[in-house]
Structure formats: C-alpha cells, structure tokens
N, C-alpha and C positions, 0 to 999 in steps of 0.2 A: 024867167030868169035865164040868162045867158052865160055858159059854162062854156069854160075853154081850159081843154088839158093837155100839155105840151108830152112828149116823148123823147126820145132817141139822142138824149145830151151822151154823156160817157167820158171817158179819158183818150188822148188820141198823140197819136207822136207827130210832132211837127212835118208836115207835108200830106197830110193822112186828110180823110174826108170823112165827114158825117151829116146825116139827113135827121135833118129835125121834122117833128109833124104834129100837128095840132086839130084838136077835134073838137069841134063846136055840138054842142047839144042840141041848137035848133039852125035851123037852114039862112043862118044872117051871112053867110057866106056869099051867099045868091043875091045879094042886098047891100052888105057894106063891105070898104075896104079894108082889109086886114096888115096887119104892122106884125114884123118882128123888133125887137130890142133889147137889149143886151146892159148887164150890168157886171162891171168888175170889181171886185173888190178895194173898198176906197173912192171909187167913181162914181157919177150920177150916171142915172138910167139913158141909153143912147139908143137912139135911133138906129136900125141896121138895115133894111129894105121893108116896102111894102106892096102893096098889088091891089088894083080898082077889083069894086063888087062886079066889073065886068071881067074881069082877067084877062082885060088886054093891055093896061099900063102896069109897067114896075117901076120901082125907082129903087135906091139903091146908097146907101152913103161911101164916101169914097174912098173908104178903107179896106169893103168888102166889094167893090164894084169889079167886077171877072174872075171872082172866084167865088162868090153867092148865088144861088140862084132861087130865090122865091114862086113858088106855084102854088094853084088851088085845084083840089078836086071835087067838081058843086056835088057829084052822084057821091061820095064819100063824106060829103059835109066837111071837108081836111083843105086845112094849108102847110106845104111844105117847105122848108129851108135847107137844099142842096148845101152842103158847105165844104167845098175843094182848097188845097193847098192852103190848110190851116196854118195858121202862127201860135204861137206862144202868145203875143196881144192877142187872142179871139179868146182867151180866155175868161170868158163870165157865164153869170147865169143866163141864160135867155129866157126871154117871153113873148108870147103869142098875146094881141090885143084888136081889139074890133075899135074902127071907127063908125059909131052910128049913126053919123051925119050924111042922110042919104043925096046921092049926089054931089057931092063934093070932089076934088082936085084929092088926091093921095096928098095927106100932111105925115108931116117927120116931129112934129111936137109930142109929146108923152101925154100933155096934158089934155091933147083933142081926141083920146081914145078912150072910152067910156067902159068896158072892157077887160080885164087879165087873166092870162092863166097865175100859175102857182109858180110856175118857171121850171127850167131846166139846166141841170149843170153841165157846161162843157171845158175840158180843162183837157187843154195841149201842152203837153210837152216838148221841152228842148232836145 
C-alpha cells in the first residue's frame, strides 16, 4: 500500500514562501513520477508541477512556473514543493500524488495518478 503525507501548508502573507514536502512510505519515488496539485475552494483539482522517477524532468503549469520549484530526495523517500512569491490565488489545498505508470512522459491529468495524500492547506494572504 502506497502512503503519501504531505506537510508544511500554513498561512502566509502575500510575497512570503513556503516549502511543502511529501513522504512516501515505500521507495516509488525511485520508480515513478510524482505530481503536486492543488484545489481551491469552489474549483476542480489542478495540476501545479511535477517531476520524472528520474528527477531530471519538471514541468510546471503556468501560473506557478518561476516561482515553484518541485524536487525529490530518493535517500529521504521526499518530494518537495519550493513555493516563492506567493499570491492570494495559490490559495488551496495541495496534494502530493504518484503516477505509477512506469516510464511514461510527466502527465498533468489528475486522473493518470493512482496515488494521494490527505492534502495540505496553504492560505495567502493579502
């Protein structure tokens, strides 16, 4: 069974940064690509960045693209989510998900990650 528990949501005043981190139970870090995404209230689930089971591709959607920055740490079992020069929109829950589709291209659909945590609140303020 594949357990993923996200951290380090919080409250944060617009321009502020917070590091999210996620921690997988068993070593699929090493093996599949990992997704962050995000939900706001009233919103469907959105894609926000993800990163290959190799951890040399990101990708990134373009809302957060030069102020996210997604990593992994395989000796840690941990994927991280850098998040600088917050807005008031970054406001949702986020989630940490595995895609177990080994070898595959980094995908941005909700539905090709097999995968979630519990989620994490992050809420910026103006």
């Amino acid at each position: 069974q594949v357990q993923l528990v996200e951290s380090g949501g919080g409250l944060v005043q617009a321009g502020g940064s917070l590091r999210l981190s996620c921690a997988a139970s068993e070593v699929i870090i090493r093996n599949y690509n990992m997704g962050w995404f995000r939900q706001a209230p009233g919103k469907e689930r959105a894609f926000v960045a993800a990163i290959s089971w190799t951890g040399v591709t990101t990708y990134y959607a373009d809302s957060v693209k030069g102020r996210f920055t997604i990593s992994v740490d395989n000796a840690k079992k941990m994927v991280h989510l850098q998040m600088n020069s917050l807005k008031p929109e970054d406001t949702a829950v986020y989630y940490c998900a595995a895609d177990l589709a080994m070898g595959t291209a980094i995908r941005v659909d909700q539905y090709d990650y097999d995968y979630w945590g519990q989620g994490t609140q992050v809420t910026v303020s103006s």
